[in-house]
Each structure stands twice: as structure tokens, then as C-alpha cells.
N, C-alpha and C positions, 0 to 999 in steps of 0.2 A: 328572630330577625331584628336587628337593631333599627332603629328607629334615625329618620333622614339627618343628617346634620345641616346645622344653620351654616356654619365656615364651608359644610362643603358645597352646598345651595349658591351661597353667596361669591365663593372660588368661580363655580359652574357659570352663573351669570356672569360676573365680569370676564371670566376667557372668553365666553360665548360673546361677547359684549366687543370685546378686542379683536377678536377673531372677526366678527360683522365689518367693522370701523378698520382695521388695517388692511385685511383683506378689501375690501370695496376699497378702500382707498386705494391700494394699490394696483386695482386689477385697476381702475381706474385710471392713474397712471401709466401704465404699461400700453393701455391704449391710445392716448393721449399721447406719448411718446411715440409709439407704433407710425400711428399718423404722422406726427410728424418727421420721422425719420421715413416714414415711405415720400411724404411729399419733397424732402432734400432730395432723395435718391433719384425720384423723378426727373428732380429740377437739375440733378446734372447729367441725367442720362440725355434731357431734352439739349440741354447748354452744350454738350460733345456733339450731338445731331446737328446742330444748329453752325458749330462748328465747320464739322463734316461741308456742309451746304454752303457753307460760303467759300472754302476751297474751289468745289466743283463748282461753284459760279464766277469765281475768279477768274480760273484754270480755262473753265470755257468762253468765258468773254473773251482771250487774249488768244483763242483759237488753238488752245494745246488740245491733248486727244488722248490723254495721260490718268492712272487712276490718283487720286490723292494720295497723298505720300502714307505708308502705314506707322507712322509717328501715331496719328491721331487716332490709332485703334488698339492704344495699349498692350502692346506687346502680346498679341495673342488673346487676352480677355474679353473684347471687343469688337463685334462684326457689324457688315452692313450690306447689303444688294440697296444699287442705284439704278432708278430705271428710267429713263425718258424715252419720249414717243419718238420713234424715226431714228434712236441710236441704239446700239446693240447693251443687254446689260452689263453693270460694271460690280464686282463683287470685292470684297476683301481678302486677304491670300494670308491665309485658308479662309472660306466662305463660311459664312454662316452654317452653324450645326440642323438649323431647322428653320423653316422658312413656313409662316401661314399660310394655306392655299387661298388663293386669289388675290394677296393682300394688297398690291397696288389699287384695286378696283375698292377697299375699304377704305385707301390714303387719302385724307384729303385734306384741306388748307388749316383743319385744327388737328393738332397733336392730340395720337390714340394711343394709351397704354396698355399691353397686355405681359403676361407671365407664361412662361411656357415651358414646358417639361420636358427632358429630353434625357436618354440613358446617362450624358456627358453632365448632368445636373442642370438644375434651373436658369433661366434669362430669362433678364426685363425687355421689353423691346419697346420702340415708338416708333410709329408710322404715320408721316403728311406727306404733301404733295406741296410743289411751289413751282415755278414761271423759268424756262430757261432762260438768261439774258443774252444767250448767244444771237438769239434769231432775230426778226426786225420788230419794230419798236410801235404797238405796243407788243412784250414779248407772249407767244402764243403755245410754245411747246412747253406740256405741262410732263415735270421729274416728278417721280416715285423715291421716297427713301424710309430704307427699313433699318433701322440704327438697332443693336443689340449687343447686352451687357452680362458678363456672370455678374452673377448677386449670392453666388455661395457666401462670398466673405461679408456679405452686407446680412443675409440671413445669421450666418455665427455670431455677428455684433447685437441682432435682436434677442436671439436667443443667451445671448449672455447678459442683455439688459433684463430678460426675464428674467433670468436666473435672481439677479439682485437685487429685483423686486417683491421675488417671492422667499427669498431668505431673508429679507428684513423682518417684515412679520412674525414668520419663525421663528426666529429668535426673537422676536420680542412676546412673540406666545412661549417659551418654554421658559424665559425666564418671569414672565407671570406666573406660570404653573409653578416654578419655585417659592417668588417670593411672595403671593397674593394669600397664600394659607397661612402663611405665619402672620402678616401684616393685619388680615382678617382676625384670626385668634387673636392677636398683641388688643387690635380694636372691640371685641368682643369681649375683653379682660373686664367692664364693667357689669357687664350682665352675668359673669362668672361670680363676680362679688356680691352681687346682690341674690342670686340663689341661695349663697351660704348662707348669707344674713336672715334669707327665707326660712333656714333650716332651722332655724332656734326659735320659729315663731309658731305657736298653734294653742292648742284650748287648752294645753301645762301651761302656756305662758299668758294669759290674760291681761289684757291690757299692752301689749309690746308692739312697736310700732316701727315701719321702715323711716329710716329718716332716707330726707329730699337725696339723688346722686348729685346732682349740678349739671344731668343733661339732658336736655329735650328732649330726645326719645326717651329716657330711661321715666322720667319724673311723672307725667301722664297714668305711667304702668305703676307704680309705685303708690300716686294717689287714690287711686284703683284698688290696686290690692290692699291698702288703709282703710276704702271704705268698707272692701269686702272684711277686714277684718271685726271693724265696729259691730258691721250688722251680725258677723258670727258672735260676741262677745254677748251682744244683745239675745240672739237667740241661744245661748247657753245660759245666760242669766235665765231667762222665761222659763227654758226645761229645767235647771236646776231648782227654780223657785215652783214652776208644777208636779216635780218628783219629791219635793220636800211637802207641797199641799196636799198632794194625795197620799203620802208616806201617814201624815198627822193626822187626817182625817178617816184612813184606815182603822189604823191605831187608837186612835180618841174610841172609836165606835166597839171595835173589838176590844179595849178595854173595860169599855160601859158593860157589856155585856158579861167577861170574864167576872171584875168587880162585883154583879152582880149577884152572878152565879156562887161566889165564894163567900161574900156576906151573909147570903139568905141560908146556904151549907154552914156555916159557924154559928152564924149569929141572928136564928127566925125571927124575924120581923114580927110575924104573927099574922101578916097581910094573906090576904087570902089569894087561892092559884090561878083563878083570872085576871088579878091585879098586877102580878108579879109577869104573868104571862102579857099580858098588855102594856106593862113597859117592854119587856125582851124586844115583842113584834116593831112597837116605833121605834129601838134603836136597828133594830132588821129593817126594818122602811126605809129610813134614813139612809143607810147604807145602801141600800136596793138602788134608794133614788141615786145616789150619788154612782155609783156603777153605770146605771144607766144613762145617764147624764152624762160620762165619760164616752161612755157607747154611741149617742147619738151625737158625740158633737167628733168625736172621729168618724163618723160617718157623712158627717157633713163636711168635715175639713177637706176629707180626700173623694168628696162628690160621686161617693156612691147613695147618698138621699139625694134622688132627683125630684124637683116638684112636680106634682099631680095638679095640675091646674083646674080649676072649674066655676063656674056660676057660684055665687056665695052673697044670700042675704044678709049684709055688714049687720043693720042696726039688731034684726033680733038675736045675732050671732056676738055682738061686741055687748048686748045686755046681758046675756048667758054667762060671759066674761066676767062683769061689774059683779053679777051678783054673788059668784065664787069669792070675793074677795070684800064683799061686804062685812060678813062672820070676823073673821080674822081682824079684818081694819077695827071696826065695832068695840071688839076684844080689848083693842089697845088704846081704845080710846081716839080714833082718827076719825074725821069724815071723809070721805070719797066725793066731791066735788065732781060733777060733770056737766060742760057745754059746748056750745056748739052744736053745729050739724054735720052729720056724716054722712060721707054717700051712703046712695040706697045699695049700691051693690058693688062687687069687688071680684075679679077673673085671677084667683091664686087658690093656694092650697090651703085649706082649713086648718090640717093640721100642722105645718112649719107657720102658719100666721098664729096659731095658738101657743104655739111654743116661744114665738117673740114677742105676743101681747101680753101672753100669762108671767111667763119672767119679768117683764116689764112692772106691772102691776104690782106681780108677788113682790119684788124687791124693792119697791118704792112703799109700801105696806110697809115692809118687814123695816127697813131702814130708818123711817120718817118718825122723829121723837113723838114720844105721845102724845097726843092732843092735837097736833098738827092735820093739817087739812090737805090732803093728796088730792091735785089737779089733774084732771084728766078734759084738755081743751082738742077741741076734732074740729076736723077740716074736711072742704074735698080733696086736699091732694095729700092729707095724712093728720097725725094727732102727736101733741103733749103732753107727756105726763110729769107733772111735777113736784119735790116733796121737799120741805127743809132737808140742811146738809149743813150743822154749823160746823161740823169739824172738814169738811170738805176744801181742797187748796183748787188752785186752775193747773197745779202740776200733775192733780191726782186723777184729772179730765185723760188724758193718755194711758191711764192704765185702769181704767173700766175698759172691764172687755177681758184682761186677763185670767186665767184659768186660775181660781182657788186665792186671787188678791182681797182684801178688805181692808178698808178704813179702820172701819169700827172690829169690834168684839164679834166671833162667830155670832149668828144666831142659831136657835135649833131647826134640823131643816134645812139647812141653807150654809151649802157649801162652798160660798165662794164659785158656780160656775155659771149660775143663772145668765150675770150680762155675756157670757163668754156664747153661751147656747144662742139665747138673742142675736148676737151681731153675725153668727156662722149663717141663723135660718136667715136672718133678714138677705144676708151675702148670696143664698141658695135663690129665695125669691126677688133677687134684684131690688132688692129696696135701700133706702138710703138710712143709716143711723147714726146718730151722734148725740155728741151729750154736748150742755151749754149749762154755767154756773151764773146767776145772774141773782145781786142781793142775797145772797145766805142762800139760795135755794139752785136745787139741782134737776134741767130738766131731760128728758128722755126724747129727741125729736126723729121721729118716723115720720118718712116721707116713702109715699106705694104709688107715685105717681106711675113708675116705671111697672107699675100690676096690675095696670086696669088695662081691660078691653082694648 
């Protein structure tokens, strides 16, 4: 099934559109016209009556006894019965084809119009009543007149003004339908060009860009599709640079390992089989962690770790924390600074806050030149952790967090994913992270206001 077209949508609407608007207008007209050609018709059906009426009041003032002369009834198209009280009726020759029953007893001093059907085709009639002047004064004997007209010929004229009301449109709806497709398509020709221009653009061509059309509609969709392109550029940069981190750090590890195994095979050390076996397993850890650390942070991206909430005593739980990373710090010669107060307790999950305090920690250890003093400042509504950073930029603030990025030289251990894990669980538990460069030093700011109770 093909798929709707725009020109033909757009066709559809403006005929519909013309078709609404000429149509109404017209039928409009037709009525409007209707009206007023009934109300002409009237007006000289009444104006021959009226006629008619002054004859017979002529005629009879001057005492004749005579019908009006048949001049005034149009050669046959025209009838009338005249009725007054105390004189016999007087009719037309030939008489009226159809006569209303009772209709004198309807006539009266205002003009009545009626239409009426008869095998011999349609007539309009009108019927009053007015004052003999023949009698004494004031005059008392009241006439009957029933005036009646074909209107075939007045009918063929309506219906031929219909006709030409309703062939305008017509014709101006099919020569729509002709020329509104091509006119549409001719106006659509920018959107046509800019698909093509579409066609050359995608992740072979990085960096390529829609220039401006020059037209309001089109430019909107243009800078749109620019920024969608940016942010794809950017997320193929990221994947490219995390298939390239994990491709190294595979590799690095399994090489360690291979190396190994090939050196001690040629060339024995003379080290004994727990020693040998005790490096293989930490470059097997390493690798483990790093696996696993891929594992959970795709399972955090795409939220299937959902948090387990619960009651959690912060200070003996963030001491537990400290003291893991005493040994290590110690090692390098740092001290672990810590102040403040922390709350007494905290409504999250132990284990994703372990995962964002411990990475936190571990990488501010791991990173902080020797000697240097790691701050660790706590709050009630969250903590700082902080460590020298002299080779650290405010550009490099934007990409902590990325999957397998560093500053510095690998360390052992530490694969580039720690902040990456951190910012996912922090994401998972609604807490807030960011980093802040402030004097040479780099801090870690968690805020859990959004985790308590």
C-alpha cells in the first residue's frame, strides 16, 4: 500500500475547500436571486390585478355592465373570476383552469399569494377584496378578485438561472482538479530538493550539514534536522570512542595475560606457581571487574536495575565506606579528610548508593597526585568529595561521566568507567551529580535530597 501523498492531501483540501466556498456561495445566490425574482413576479402579478380593478371600477362607476376588455389577460396566459355582493360573477373567456374553494370568503383588503397545480401546469394567483364605487357613498358593496398567471415561462427562467449557478463552480472545480496538482507539486519542488540534499547526509558523512532554503516553512525543519544531526554526530563520536575503550582494554588485559603465559613458557622466571598464578587472577579480576561494570551500567541505562528502597543507617554505612579506602589512599600517600555532619539516615538503596559513593571515593584516591589530601565535606542534603586535578581543564567538566574517557594515564584497576557507573546509579536513585573545578581541585557534588523519606 503506498503511503498518503502530500500534493494529493493538499489537492483534496483546497477542492474540498472550493467546493465548500463556491458551492455556498452559490447556493446562496440562487436563493437570494429566487427571492428576489419571486418577489418581481409577484409584484406584477399584483400590478395586472390592480390593473384588472381599476377597469371594473371605472366601467362601473359610469354604469356599463360589460366584462373588461380581454387586452388585460394576456392573450390566454392570464385568468381572473370577479365577484361582488348582489352582482352575478364575472370570469375571463376562457375561465380560470382552477379556482380555490371558497376563495372570496379568504380575499381580503391585503393581497394573498398562492401557487397552484393543475394538469394544464402551474399558476400564481392573488386574491383581495376592495369597495364598489358604483353604490352610494360611502361605498358598501365589497368585490372579490381572483387574478391568475402561468409562470411555466417564469419557472424555465429560475431553472435556467440555476443551471448557471451551478455550472460555475463546476467548472471552476474541474479546472482545479486539473491545475491545483501540478501548481501543488511546482510549490512542493523545495521540499523535493531538500530530501535529496537529505540523501547524502548520515553517519558516512559526519559532519555535513543542511544549509538555510530561504523559506519559512522549510527552515524551522532544516534547523531541526541540523540539530538532530549534531546530537547524532555526538553520539557516534561516544560509541565510537567506547568501542575503541573497550576494544583496548580487552586487549591490554588479554594480552597481559597471553605475554605472560609465553614469557614464563620460554623464558622461567624461576618465581614460584602461586606468584605467577597470583598475577594471571588480578589481571582475570580486572577484566571481571571491567565486564561487569559494562553489565551493570547497561542495566542501568536501559532500567532494568530498579531501586530497592529501604531504611539505611548513613553514618555507620558511609564509615564502612571510608574505611575501604583508607588502605589504598595510605599506599599513596593521601590522607582522607573528612567533615561535617551527616544525616543519621537515608530511604534508598544500599547497594546503587554504594556503587556511586564507592566509585566516587575510589576515583578521587586513585586520581589525586600523591600526597594530596582527599576531602570528603557532608551535608544534610548530600556531600563533597574533593581531590587535586592540576592537569584538569573546565572543558574536561563535560566529559566525566563518559564510558572508558581519562585525563590522565590508565591506572591499574580502573578502567575508565567508574564516573560513568556513578552518574547512571545516581540517575537510577534520583539524585543529583556534578562535577565543579574550583583552584586546581576537582569536586564530586552529590546532592540525595531527592532520597530521603
Amino acid at each position: 500500500m503506498k503511503p498518503p501523498s502530500l500534493a494529493a492531501r493538499i489537492t483534496l483540501l483546497l477542492v474540498a475547500t472550493s467546493l465548500a466556498v463556491l458551492g455556498g456561495g452559490a447556493l446562496v445566490m440562487d436563493l437570494r436571486i429566487d427571492q428576489a425574482m419571486e418577489a418581481r413576479f409577484r409584484e406584477n402579478l399584483l400590478t395586472q390585478a390592480q390593473a384588472l380593478t381599476t377597469v371594473v371600477e371605472v366601467e362601473q362607476a359610469a354604469g356599463a355592465a360589460r366584462a373588461p376588455p380581454s387586452l388585460l389577460v394576456d392573450e390566454g396566459r392570464a385568468w381572473y373570476e370577479l365577484r361582488c355582493e348582489g352582482l352575478p360573477p364575472q370570469r375571463s373567456s376562457p375561465p380560470p383552469p382552477t379556482v380555490p374553494d371558497d376563495w372570496p370568503r379568504a380575499a381580503d383588503g391585503t393581497p394573498r399569494f398562492a401557487n397552484l397545480r393543475h394538469a394544464r401546469g402551474p399558476f400564481a394567483a392573488v386574491m383581495f377584496s376592495f369597495q364598489d364605487p358604483s353604490v352610494s357613498h360611502p361605498p358598501t358593496r365589497r368585490c372579490a378578485l381572483l387574478f391568475m398567471q402561468d409562470r411555466r415561462s417564469f419557472d424555465r427562467l429560475l431553472i435556467t438561472l440555476d443551471w448557471i449557478l451551478a455550472l460555475g463552480p463546476a467548472l471552476a472545480l474541474l479546472v482545479a482538479l486539473a491545475a491545483v496538482p501540478l501548481i501543488v507539486r511546482r510549490g512542493l519542488a523545495p521540499v523535493r530538493a531538500l530530501v535529496e540534499r537529505m540523501r547524502d547526509i548520515g553517519p558516512h558523512a559526519p559532519g555535513e550539514r543542511l544549509t538555510a532554503s530561504g523559506m519559512r516553512e522549510l527552515d524551522p525543519l532544516v534547523a531541526r534536522f541540523n540539530d538532530v544531526l549534531v546530537r547524532m554526530d555526538e553520539g557516534l563520536a561516544r560509541e565510537r570512542q567506547f568501542a575503541s575503550g573497550l576494544a583496548h582494554e580487552t586487549r591490554t588485559r588479554l594480552a597481559e595475560l597471553r605475554a605472560l603465559a609465553e614469557v614464563e613458557a620460554r623464558y622461567p622466571s624461576g618465581r614460584g606457581l602461586p606468584q605467577i598464578l597470583g598475577e594471571i587472577g588480578q589481571i582475570g579480576a580486572e577484566l571481571e571487574a571491567t565486564v561487569s561494570a559494562l553489565l551493570l551500567l547497561t542495566r542501568l541505562k536501559s532500567g532494568l536495575e530498579q531501586p530497592q528502597r529501604q531504611p539505611l543507617g548513613f553514618r555507620p554505612w558511609l564509615e564502612r565506606q571510608l574505611q575501604r579506602q583508607r588502605a589504598p589512599a595510605s599506599q599513596r600517600g593521601l590522607t582522607l579528610a573528612v567533615d561535617g555532619t551527616p544525616p543519621a539516615n537515608l530511604h534508598t538503596d544500599p547497594a546503587l548508593l554504594e556503587v556511586v559513593l564507592g566509585n566516587l571515593l575510589g576515583n578521587a584516591c586513585a586520581y589525586a597526585p600523591s600526597g594530596d589530601t582527599v576531602q570528603v565535606r557532608l551535608g544534610a542534603d548530600g556531600l563533597r568529595i574533593g581531590n587535586a586535578a592540576p592537569g584538569l581543564e573546565p572543558a574536561d567538566l563535560a566529559r566525566l561521566g563518559q564510558r572508558f574517557w581519562r585525563k590522565q594515564p590508565p591506572h591499574a584497576g580502573h578502567a575508565g568507567l567508574g564516573l560513568a557507573l556513578a552518574h547512571a546509579a545516581a540517575e537510577a536513585l534520583g539524585m543529583g551529580l556534578r562535577f565543579e573545578l574550583e583552584g586546581g581541585r576537582v569536586y564530586a557534588v552529590l546532592a540525595w535530597s531527592l532520597a530521603e523519606p
